[in-house]
mmCIF file as Biopython writes it, N, C-alpha, C and O atoms, coordinates in Angstrom:
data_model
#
loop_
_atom_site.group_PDB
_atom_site.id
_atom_site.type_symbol
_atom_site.label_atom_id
_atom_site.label_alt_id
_atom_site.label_comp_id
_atom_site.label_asym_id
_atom_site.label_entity_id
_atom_site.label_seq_id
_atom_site.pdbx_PDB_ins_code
_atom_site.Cartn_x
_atom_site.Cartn_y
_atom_site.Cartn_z
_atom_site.occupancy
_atom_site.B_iso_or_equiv
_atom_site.auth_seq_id
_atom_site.auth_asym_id
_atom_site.pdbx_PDB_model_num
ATOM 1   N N  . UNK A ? 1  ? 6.281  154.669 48.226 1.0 0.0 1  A 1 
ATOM 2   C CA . UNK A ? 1  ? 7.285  154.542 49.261 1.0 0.0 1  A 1 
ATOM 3   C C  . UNK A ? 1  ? 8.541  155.304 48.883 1.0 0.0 1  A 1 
ATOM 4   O O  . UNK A ? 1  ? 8.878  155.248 47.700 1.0 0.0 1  A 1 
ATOM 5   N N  . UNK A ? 2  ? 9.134  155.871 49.565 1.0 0.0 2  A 1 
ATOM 6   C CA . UNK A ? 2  ? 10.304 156.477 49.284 1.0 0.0 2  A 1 
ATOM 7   C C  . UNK A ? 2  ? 11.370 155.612 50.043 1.0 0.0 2  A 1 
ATOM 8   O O  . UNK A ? 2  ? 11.157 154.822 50.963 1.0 0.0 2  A 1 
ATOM 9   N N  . UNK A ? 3  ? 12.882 156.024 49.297 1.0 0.0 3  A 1 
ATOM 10  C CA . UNK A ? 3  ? 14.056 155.399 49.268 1.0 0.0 3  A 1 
ATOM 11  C C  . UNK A ? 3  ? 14.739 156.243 49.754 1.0 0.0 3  A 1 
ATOM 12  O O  . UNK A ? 3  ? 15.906 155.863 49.840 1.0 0.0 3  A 1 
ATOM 13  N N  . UNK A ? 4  ? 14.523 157.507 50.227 1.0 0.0 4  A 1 
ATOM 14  C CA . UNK A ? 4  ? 15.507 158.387 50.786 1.0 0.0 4  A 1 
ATOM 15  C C  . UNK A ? 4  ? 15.960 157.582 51.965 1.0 0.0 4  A 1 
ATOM 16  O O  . UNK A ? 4  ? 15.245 156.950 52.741 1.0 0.0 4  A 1 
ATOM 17  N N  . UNK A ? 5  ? 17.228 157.703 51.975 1.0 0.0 5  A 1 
ATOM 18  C CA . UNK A ? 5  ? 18.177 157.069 53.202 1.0 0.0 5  A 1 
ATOM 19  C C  . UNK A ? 5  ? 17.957 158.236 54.211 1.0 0.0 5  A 1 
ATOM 20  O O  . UNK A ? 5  ? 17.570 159.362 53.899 1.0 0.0 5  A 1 
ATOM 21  N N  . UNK A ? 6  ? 18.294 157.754 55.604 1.0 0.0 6  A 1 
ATOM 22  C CA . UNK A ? 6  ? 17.867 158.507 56.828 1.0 0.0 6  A 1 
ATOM 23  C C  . UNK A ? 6  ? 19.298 158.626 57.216 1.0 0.0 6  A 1 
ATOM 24  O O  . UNK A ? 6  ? 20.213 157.939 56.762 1.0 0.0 6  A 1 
ATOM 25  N N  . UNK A ? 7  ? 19.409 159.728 58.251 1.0 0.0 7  A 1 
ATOM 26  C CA . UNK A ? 7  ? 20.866 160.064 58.412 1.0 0.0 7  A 1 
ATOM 27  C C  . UNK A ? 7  ? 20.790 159.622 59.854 1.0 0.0 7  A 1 
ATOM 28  O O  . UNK A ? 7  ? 19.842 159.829 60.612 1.0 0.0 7  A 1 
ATOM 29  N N  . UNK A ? 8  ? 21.999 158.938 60.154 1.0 0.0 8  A 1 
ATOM 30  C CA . UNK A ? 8  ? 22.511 158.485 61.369 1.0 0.0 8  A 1 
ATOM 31  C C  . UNK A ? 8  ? 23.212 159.031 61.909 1.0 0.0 8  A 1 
ATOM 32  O O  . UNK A ? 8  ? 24.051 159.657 61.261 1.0 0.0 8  A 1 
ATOM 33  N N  . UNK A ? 9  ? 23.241 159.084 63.386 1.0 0.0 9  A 1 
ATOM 34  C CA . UNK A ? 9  ? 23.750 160.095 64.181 1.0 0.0 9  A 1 
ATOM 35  C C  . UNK A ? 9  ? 24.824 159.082 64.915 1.0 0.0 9  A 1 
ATOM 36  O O  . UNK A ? 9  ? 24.553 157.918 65.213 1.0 0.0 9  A 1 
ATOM 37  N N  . UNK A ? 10 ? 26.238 159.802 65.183 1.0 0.0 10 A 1 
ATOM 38  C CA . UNK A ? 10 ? 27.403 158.971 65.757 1.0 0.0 10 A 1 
ATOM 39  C C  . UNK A ? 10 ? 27.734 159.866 66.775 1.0 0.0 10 A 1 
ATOM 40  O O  . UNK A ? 10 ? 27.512 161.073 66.678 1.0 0.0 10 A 1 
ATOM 41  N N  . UNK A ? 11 ? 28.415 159.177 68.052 1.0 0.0 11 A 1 
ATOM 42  C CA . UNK A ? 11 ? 29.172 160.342 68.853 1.0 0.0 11 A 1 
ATOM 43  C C  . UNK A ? 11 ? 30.434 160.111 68.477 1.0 0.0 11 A 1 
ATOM 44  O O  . UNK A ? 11 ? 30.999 159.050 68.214 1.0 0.0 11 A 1 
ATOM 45  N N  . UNK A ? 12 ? 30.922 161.513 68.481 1.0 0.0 12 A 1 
ATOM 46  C CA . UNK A ? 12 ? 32.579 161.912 68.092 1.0 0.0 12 A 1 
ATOM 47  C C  . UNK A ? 12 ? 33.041 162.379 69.890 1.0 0.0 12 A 1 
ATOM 48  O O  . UNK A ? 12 ? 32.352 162.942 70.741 1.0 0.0 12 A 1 
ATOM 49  N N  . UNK A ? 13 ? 34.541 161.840 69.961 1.0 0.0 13 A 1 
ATOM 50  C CA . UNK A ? 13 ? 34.866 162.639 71.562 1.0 0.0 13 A 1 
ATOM 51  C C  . UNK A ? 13 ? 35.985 163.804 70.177 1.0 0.0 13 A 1 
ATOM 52  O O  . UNK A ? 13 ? 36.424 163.627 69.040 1.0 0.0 13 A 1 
ATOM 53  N N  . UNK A ? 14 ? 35.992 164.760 71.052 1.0 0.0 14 A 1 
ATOM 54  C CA . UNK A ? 14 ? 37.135 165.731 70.652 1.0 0.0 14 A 1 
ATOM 55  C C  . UNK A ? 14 ? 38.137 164.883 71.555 1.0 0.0 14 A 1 
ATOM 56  O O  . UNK A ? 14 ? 37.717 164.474 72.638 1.0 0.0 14 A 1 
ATOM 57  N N  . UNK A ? 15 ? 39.480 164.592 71.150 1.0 0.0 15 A 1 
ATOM 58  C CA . UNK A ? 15 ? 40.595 163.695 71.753 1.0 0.0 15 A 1 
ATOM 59  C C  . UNK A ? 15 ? 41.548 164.887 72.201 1.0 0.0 15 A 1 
ATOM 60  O O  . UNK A ? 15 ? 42.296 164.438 73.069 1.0 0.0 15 A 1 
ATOM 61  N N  . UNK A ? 16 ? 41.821 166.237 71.952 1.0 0.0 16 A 1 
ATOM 62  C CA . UNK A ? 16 ? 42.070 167.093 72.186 1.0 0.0 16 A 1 
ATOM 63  C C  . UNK A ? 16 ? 41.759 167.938 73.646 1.0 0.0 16 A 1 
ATOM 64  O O  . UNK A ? 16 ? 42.542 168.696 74.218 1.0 0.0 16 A 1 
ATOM 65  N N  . UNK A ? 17 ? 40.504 167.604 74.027 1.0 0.0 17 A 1 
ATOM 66  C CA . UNK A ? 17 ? 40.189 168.424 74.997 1.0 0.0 17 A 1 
ATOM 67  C C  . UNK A ? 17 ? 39.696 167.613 76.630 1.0 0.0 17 A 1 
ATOM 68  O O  . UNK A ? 17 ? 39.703 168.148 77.738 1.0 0.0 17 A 1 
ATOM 69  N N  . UNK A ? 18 ? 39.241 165.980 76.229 1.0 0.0 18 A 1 
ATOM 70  C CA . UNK A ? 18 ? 38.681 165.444 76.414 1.0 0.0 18 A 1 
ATOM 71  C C  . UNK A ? 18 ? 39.683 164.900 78.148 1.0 0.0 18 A 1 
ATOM 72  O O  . UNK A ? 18 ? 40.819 164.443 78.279 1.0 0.0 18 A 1 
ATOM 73  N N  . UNK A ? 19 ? 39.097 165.081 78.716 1.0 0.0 19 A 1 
ATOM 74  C CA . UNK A ? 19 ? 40.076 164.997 80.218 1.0 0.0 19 A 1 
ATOM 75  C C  . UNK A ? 19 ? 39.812 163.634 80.986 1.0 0.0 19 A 1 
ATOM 76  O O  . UNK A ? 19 ? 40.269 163.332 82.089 1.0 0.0 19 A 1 
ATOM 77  N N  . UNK A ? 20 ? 38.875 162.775 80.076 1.0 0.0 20 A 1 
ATOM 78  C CA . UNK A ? 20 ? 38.710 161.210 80.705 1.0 0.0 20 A 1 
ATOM 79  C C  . UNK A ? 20 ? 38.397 160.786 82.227 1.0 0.0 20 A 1 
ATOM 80  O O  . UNK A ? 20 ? 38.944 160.134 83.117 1.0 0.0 20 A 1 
ATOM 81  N N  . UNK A ? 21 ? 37.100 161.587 82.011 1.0 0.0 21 A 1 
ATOM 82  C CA . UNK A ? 21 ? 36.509 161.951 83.250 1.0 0.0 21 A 1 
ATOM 83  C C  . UNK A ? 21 ? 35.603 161.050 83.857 1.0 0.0 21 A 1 
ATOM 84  O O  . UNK A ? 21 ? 35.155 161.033 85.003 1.0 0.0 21 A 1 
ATOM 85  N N  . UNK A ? 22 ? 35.282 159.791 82.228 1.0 0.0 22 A 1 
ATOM 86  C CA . UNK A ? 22 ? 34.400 158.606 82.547 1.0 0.0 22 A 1 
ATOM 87  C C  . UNK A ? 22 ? 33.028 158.819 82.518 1.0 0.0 22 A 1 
ATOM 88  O O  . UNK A ? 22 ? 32.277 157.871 82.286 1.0 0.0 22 A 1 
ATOM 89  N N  . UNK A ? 23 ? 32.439 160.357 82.799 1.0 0.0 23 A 1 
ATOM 90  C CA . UNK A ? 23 ? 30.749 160.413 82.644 1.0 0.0 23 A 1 
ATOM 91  C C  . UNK A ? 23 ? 30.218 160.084 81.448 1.0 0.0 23 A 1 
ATOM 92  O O  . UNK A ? 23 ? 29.004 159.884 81.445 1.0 0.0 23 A 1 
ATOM 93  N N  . UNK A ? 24 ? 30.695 159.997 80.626 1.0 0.0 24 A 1 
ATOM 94  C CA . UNK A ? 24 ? 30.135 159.310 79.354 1.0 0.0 24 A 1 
ATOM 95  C C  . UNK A ? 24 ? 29.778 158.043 79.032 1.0 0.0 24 A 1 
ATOM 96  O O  . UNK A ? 24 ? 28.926 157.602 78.261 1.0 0.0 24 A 1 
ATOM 97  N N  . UNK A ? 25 ? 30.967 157.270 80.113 1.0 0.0 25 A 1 
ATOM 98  C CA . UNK A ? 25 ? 30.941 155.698 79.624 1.0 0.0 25 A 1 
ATOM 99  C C  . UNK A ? 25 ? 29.883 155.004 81.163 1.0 0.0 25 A 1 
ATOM 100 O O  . UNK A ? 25 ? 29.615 153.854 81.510 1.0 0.0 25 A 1 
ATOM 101 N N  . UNK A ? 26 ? 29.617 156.045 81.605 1.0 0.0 26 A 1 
ATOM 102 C CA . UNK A ? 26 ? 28.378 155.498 83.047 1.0 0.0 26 A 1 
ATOM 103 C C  . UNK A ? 26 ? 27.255 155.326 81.896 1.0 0.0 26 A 1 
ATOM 104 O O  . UNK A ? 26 ? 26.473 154.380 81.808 1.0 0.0 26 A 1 
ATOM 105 N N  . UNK A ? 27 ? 27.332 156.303 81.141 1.0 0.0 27 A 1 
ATOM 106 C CA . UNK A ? 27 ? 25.506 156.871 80.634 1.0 0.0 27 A 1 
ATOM 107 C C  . UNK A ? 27 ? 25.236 156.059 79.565 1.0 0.0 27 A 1 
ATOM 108 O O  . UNK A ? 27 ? 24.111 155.702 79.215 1.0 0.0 27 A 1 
ATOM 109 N N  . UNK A ? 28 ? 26.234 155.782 79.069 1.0 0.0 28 A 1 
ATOM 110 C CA . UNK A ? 28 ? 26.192 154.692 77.189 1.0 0.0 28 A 1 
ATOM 111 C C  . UNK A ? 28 ? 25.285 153.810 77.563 1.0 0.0 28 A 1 
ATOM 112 O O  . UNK A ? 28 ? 25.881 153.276 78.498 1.0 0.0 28 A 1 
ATOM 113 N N  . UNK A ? 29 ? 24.050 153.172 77.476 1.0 0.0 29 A 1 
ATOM 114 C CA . UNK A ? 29 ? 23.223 152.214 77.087 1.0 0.0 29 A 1 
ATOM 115 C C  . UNK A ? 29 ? 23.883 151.146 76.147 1.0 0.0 29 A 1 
ATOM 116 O O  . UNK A ? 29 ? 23.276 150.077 76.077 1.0 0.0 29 A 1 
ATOM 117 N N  . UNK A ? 30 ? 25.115 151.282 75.364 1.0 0.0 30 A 1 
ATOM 118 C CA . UNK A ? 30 ? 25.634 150.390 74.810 1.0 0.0 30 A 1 
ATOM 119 C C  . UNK A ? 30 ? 26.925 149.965 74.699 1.0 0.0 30 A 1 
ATOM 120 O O  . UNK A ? 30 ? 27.619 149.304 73.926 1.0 0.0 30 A 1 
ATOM 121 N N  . UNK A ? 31 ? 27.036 150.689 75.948 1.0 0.0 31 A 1 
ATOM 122 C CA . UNK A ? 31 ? 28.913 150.307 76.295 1.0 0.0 31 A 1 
ATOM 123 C C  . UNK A ? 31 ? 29.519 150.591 74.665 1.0 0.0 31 A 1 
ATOM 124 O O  . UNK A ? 31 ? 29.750 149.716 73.830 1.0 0.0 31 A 1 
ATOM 125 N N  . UNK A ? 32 ? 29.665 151.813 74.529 1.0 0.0 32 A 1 
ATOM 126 C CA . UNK A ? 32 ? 30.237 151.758 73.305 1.0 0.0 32 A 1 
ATOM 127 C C  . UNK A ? 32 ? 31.311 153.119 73.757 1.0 0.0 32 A 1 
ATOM 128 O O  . UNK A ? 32 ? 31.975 153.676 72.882 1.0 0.0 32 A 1 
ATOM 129 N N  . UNK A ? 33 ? 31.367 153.473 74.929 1.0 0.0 33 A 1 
ATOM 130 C CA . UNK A ? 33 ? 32.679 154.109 74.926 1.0 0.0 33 A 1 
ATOM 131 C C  . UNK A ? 33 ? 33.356 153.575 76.092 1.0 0.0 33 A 1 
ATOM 132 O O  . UNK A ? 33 ? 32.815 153.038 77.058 1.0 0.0 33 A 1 
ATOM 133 N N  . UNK A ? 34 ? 34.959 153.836 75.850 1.0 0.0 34 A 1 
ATOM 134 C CA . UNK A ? 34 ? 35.704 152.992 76.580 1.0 0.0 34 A 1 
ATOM 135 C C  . UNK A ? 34 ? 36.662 154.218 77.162 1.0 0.0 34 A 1 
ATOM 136 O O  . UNK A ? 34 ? 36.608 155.282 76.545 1.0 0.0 34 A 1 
ATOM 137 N N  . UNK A ? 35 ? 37.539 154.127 78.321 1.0 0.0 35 A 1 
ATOM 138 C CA . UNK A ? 35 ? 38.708 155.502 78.017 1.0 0.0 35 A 1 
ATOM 139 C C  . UNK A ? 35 ? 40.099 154.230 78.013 1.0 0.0 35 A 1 
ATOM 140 O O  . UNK A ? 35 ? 40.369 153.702 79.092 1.0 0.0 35 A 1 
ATOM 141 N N  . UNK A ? 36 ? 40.752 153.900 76.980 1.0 0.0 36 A 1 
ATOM 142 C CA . UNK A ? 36 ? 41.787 153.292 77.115 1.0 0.0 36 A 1 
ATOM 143 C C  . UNK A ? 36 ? 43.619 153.737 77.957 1.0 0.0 36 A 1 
ATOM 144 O O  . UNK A ? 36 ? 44.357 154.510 77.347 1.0 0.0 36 A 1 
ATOM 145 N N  . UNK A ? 37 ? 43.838 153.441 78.615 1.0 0.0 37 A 1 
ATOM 146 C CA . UNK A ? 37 ? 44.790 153.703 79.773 1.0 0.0 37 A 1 
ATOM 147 C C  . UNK A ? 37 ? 44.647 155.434 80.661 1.0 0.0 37 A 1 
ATOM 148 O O  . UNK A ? 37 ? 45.535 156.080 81.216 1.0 0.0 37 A 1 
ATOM 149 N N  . UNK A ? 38 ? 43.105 155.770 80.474 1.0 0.0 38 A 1 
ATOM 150 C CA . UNK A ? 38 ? 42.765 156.716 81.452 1.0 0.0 38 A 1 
ATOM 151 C C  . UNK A ? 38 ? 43.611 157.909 80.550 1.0 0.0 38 A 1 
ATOM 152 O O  . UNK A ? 38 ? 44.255 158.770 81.150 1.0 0.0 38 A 1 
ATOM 153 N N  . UNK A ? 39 ? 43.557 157.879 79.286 1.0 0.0 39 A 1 
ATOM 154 C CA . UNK A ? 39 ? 43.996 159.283 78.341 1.0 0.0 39 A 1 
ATOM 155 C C  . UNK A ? 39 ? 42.464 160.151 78.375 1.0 0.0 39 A 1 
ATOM 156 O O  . UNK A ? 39 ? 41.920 160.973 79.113 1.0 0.0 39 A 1 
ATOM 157 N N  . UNK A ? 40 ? 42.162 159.450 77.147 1.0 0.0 40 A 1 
ATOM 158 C CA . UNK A ? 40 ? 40.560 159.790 76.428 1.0 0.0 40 A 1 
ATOM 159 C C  . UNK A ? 40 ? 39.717 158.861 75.850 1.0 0.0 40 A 1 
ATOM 160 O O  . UNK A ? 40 ? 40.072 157.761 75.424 1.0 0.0 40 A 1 
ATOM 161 N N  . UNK A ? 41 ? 38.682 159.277 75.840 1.0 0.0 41 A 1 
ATOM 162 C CA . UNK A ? 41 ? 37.322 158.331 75.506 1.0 0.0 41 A 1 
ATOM 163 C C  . UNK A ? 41 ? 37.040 158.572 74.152 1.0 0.0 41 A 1 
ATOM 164 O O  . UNK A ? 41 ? 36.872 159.583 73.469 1.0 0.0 41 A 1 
ATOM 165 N N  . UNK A ? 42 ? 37.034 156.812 73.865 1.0 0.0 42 A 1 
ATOM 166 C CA . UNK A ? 42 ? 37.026 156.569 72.415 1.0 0.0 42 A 1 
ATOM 167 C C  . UNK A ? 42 ? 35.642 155.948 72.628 1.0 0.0 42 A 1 
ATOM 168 O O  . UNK A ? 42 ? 35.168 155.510 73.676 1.0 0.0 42 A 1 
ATOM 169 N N  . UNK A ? 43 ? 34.905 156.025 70.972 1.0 0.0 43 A 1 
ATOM 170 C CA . UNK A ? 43 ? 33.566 155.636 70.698 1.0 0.0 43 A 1 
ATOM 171 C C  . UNK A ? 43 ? 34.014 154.672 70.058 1.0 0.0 43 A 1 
ATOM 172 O O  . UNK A ? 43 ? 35.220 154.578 69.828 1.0 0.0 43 A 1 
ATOM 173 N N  . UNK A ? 44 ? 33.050 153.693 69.612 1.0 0.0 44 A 1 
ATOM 174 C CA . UNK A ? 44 ? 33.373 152.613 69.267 1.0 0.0 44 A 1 
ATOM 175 C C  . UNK A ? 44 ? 31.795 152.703 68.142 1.0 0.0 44 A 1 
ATOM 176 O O  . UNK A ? 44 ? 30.608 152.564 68.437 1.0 0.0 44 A 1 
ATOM 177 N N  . UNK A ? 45 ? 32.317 152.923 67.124 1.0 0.0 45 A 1 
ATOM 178 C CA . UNK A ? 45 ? 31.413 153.516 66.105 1.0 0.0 45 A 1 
ATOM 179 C C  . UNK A ? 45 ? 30.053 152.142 65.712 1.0 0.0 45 A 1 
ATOM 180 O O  . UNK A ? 45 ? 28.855 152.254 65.449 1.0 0.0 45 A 1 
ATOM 181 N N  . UNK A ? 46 ? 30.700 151.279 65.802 1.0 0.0 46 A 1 
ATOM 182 C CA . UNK A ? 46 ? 29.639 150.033 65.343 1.0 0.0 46 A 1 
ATOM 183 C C  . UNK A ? 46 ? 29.097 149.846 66.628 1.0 0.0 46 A 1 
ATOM 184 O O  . UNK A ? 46 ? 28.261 148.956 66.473 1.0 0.0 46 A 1 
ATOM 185 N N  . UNK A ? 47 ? 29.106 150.234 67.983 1.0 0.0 47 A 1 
ATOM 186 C CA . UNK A ? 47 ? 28.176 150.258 68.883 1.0 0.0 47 A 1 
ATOM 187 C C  . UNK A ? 47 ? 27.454 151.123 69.315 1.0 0.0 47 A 1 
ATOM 188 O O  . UNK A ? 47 ? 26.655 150.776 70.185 1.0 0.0 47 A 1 
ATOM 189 N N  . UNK A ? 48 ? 27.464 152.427 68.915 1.0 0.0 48 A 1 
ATOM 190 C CA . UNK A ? 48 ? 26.937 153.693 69.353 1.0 0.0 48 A 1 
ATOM 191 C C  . UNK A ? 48 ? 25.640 153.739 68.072 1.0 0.0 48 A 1 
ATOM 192 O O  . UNK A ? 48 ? 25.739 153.498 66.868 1.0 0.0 48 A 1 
ATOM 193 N N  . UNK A ? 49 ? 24.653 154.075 68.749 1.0 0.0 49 A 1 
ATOM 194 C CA . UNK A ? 49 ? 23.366 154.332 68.304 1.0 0.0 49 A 1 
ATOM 195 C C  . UNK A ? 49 ? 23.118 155.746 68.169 1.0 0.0 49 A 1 
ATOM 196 O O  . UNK A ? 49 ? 22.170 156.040 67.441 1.0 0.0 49 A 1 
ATOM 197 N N  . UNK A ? 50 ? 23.924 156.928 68.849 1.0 0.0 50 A 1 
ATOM 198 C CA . UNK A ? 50 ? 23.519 157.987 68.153 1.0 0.0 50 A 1 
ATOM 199 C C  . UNK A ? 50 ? 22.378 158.535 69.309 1.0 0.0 50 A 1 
ATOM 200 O O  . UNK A ? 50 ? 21.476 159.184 68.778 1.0 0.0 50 A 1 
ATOM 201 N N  . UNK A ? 51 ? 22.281 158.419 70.493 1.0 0.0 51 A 1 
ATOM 202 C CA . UNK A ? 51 ? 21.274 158.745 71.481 1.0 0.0 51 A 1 
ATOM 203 C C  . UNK A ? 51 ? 21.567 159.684 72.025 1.0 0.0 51 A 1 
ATOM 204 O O  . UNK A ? 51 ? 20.588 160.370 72.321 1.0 0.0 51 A 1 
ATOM 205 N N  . UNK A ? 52 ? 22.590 160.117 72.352 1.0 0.0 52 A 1 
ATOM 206 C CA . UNK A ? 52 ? 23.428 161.535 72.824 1.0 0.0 52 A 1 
ATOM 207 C C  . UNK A ? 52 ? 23.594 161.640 74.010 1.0 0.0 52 A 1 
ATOM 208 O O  . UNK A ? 52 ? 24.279 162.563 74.450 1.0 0.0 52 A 1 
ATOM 209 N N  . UNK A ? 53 ? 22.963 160.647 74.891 1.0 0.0 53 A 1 
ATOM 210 C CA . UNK A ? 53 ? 23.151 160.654 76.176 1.0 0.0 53 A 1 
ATOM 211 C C  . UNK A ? 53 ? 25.018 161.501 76.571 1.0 0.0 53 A 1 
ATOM 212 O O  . UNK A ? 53 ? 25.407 162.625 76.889 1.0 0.0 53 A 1 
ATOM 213 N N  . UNK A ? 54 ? 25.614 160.264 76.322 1.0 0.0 54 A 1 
ATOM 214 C CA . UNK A ? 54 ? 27.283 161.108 76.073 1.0 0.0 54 A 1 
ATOM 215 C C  . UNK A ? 54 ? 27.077 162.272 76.411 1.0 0.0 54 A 1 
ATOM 216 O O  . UNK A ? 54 ? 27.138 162.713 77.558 1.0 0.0 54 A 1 
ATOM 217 N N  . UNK A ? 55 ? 26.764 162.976 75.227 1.0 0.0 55 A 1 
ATOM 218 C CA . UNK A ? 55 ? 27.210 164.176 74.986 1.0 0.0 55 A 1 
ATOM 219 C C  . UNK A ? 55 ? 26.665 165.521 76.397 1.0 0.0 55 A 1 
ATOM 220 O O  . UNK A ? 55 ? 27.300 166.332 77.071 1.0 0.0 55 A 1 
ATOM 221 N N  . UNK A ? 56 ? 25.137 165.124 76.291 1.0 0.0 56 A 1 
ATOM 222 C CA . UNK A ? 56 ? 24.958 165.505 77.572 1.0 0.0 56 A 1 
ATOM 223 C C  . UNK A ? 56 ? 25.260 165.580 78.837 1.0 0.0 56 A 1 
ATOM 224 O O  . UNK A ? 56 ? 25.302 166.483 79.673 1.0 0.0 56 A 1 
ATOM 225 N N  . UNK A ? 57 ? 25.555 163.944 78.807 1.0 0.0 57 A 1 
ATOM 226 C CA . UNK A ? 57 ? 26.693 164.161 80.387 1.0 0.0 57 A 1 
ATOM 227 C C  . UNK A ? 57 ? 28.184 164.610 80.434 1.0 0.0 57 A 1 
ATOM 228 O O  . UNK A ? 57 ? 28.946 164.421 81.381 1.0 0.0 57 A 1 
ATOM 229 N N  . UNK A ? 58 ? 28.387 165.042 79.621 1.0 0.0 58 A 1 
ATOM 230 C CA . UNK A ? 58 ? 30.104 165.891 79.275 1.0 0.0 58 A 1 
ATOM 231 C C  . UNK A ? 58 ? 29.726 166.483 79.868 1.0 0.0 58 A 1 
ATOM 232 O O  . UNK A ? 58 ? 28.574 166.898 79.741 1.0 0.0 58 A 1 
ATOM 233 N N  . UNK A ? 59 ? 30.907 166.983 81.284 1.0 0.0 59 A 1 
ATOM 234 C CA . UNK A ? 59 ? 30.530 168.323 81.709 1.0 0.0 59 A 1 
ATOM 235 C C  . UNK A ? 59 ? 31.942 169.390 81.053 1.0 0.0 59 A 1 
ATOM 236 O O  . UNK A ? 59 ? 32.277 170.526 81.386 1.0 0.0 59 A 1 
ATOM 237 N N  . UNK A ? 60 ? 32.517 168.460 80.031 1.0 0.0 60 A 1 
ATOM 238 C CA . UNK A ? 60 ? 33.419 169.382 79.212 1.0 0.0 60 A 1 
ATOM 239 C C  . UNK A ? 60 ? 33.114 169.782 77.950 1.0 0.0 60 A 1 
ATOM 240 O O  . UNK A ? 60 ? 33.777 170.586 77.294 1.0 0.0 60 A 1 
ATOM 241 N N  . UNK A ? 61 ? 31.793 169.050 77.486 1.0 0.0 61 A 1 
ATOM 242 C CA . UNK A ? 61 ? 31.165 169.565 76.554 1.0 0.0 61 A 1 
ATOM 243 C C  . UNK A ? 61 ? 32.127 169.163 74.986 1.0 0.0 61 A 1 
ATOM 244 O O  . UNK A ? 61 ? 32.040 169.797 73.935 1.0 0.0 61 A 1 
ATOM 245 N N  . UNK A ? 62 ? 33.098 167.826 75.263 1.0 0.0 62 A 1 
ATOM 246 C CA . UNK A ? 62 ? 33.842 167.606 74.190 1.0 0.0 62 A 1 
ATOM 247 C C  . UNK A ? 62 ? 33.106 166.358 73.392 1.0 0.0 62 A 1 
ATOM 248 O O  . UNK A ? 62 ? 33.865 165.562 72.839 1.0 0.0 62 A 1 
ATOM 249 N N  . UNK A ? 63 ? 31.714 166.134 73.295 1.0 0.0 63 A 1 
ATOM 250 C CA . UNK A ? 63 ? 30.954 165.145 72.477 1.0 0.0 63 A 1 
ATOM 251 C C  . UNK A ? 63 ? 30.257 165.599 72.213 1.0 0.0 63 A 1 
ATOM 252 O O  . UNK A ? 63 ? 29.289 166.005 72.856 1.0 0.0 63 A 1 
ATOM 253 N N  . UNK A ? 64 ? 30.671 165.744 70.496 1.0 0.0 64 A 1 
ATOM 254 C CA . UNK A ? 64 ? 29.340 165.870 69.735 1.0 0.0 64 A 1 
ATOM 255 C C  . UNK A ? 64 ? 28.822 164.634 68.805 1.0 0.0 64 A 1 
ATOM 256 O O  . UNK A ? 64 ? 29.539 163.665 68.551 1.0 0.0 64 A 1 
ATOM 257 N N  . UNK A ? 65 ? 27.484 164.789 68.329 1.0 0.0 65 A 1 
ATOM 258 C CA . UNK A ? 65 ? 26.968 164.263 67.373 1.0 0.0 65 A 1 
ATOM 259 C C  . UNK A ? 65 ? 26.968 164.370 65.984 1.0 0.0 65 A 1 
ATOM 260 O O  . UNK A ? 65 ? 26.467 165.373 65.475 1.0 0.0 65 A 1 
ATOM 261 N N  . UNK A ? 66 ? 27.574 163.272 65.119 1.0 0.0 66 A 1 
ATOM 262 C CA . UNK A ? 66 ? 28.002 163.474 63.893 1.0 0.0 66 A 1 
ATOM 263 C C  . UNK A ? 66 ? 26.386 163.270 63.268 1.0 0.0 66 A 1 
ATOM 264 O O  . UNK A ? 66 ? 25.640 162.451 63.805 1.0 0.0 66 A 1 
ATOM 265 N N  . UNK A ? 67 ? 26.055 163.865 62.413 1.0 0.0 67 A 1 
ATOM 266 C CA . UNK A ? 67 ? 25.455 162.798 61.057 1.0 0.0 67 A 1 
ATOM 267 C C  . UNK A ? 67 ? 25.891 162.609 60.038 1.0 0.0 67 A 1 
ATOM 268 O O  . UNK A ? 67 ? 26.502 163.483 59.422 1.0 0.0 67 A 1 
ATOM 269 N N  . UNK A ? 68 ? 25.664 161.267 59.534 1.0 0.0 68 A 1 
ATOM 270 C CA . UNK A ? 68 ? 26.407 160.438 58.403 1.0 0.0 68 A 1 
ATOM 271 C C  . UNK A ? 68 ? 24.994 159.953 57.679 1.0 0.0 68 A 1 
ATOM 272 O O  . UNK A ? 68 ? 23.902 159.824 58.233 1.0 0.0 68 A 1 
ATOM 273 N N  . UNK A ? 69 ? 25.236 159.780 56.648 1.0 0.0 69 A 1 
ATOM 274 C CA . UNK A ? 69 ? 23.512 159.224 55.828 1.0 0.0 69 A 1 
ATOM 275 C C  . UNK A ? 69 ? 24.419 158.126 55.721 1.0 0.0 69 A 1 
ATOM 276 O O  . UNK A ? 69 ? 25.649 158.108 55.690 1.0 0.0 69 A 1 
ATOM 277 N N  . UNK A ? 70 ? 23.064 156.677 55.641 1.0 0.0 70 A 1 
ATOM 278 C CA . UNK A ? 70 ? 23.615 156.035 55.611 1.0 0.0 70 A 1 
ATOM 279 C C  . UNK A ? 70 ? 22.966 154.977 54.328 1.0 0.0 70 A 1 
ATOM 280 O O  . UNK A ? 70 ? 23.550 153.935 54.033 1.0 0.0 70 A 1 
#
């Protein structure tokens, strides 16, 4: 059996570019992004599974997928 740890995938918003457009937080399966007072959309790292949905529905293309080993 091996012990190699598997790398986990997080969504990051760029907070910079990110125009809080809300298509991200329709698509989350885990309500794990929020846009707090209609700025930008924050992930909420202990709820995001790493599925990428997000990122795909950006039509600004400001979510990417981190990996982190974990």
């Amino acid at each position: 059996m091996s012990t190699k740890k598997m790398p986990a995938r997080k969504a990051v918003v760029d907070s910079n570019t990110c125009v809080a457009c809300g298509c991200c937080m329709k698509v989350c399966p885990r309500n794990a992004i929020t846009i707090p007072k209609g700025i930008c959309a924050i992930v909420d790292q202990n709820l995001c599974v790493g599925c990428g949905k997000c990122a795909k529905e950006c039509p600004a293309s400001v979510i990417t997928l981190e990996v982190y080993e974990v």
